[in-house]
C-alpha positions in Angstrom: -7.1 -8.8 -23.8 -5.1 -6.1 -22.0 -5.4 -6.0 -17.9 -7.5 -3.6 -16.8 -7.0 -1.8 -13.3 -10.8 -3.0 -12.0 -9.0 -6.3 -12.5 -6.2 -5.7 -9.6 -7.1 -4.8 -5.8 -4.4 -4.0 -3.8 -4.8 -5.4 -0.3 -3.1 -4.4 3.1 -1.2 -7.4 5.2 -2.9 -8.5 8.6 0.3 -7.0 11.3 0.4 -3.5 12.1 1.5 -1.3 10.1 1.3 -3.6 7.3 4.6 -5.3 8.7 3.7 -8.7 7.4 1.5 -11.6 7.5 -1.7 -12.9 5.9 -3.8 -11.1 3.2 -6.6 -8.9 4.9 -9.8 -8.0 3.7 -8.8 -3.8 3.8 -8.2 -2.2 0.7 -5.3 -0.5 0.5 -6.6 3.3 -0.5 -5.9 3.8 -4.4 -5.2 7.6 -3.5 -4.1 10.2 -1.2 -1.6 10.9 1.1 0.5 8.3 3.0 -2.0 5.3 1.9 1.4 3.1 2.0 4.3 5.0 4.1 4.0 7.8 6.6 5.7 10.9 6.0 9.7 10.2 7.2 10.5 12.1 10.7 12.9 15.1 9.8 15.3 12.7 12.2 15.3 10.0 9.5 16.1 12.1 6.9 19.5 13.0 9.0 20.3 9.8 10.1 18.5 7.9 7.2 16.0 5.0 7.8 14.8 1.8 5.7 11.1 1.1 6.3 9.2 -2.2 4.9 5.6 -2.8 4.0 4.0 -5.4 2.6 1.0 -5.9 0.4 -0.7 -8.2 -1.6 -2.1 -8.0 -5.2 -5.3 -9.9 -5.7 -7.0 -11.0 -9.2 -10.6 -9.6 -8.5 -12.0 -10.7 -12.1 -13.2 -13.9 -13.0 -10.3 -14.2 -15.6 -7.0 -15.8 -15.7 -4.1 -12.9 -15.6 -0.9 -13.5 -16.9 2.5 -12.3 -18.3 1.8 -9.8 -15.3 4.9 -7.2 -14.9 5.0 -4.5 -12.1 7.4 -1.6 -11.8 7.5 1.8 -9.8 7.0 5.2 -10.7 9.1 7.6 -8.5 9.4 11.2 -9.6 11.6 11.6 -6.3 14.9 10.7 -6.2 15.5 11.3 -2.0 13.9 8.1 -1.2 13.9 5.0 -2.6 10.8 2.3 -2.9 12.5 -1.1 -4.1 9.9 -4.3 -4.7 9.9 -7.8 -4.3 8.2 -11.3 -3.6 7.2 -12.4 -0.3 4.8 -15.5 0.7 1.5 -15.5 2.1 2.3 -15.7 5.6 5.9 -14.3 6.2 6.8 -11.3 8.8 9.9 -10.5 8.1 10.8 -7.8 4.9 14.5 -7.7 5.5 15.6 -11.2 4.1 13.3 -10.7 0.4 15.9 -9.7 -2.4 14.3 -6.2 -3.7 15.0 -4.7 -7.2 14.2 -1.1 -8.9 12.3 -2.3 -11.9 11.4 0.1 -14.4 9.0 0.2 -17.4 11.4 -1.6 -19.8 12.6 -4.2 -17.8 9.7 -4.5 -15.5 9.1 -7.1 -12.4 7.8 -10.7 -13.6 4.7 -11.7 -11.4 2.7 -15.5 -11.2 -0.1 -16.2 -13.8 -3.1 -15.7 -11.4 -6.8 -17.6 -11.4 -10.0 -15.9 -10.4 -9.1 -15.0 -6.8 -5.5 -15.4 -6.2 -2.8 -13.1 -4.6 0.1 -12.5 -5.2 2.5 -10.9 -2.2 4.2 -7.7 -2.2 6.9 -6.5 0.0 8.0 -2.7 -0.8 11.1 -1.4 1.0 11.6 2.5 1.1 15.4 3.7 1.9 16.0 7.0 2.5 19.8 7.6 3.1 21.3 10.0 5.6 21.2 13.9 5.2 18.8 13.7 2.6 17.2 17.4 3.0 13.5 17.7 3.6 11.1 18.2 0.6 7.7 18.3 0.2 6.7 15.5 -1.9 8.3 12.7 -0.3 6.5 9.3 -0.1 5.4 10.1 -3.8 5.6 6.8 -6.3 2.9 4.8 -7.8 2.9 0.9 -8.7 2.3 0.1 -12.2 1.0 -3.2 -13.6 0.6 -4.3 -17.1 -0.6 -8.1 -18.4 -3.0 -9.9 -20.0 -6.6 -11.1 -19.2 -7.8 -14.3 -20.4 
């Protein structure tokens, strides 16, 4: 059966800012402005700036979810949001190897049981001079699988 998006809660990590660390029990918001990154300071855009996040996915059916691919949707091409694996319990975003993975090659994830999570660490670059524009911090995650 396909995955369905009720199946998938995205979680925020337990440091500030969502720096790192444990899986908490806040939601990350499934909508509206800056739910992940904050706007980028008009000095970052001149100087440039690399700012990490991480999140975790979490199975919230009662089903086994596999063959689980993520990728990013990023209609901008001034900043950059790269993915990749962390662990439960790390802090530090800089030493996780990051990829660009689109639709057709997509980002392999673990089969998950009834309850697991899997962790996410984002990494958004945005390179020096890049000129301001308003609809920065736009992407989405995408997630495709199967429910069993």
């Amino acid at each position: 059966m396909p995955l369905l998006p009720s199946q998938i809660t995205f979680f925020a990590s337990a440091q500030p800012f969502s720096s790192g660390g444990v899986i908490t029990i806040q939601p990350v918001p499934e909508s509206g402005k800056n739910n992940l990154f904050q706007d980028t300071p008009w000095q970052s855009l001149e100087a440039g700036q690399v700012v990490y996040k991480k999140i975790f996915l979490k199975n919230s059916s009662t089903t086994v979810l596999s063959a689980l691919l993520v990728w990013l949707l990023q209609p901008t091409e001034q900043e950059v949001v790269s993915i990749g694996l962390g662990t439960p319990t790390d802090t530090d975003g800089t030493v996780v190897t990051y990829s660009n993975p689109t639709r057709d090659e997509g980002f392999a994830l673990p089969t998950m049981n009834p309850g697991d999570a899997v962790a996410i660490w984002l990494r958004k670059t945005t390179p020096p001079n890049t000129p301001a524009f308003v609809n920065n911090n736009l992407f989405q995650i995408a997630l495709t699988g199967t429910s069993t």
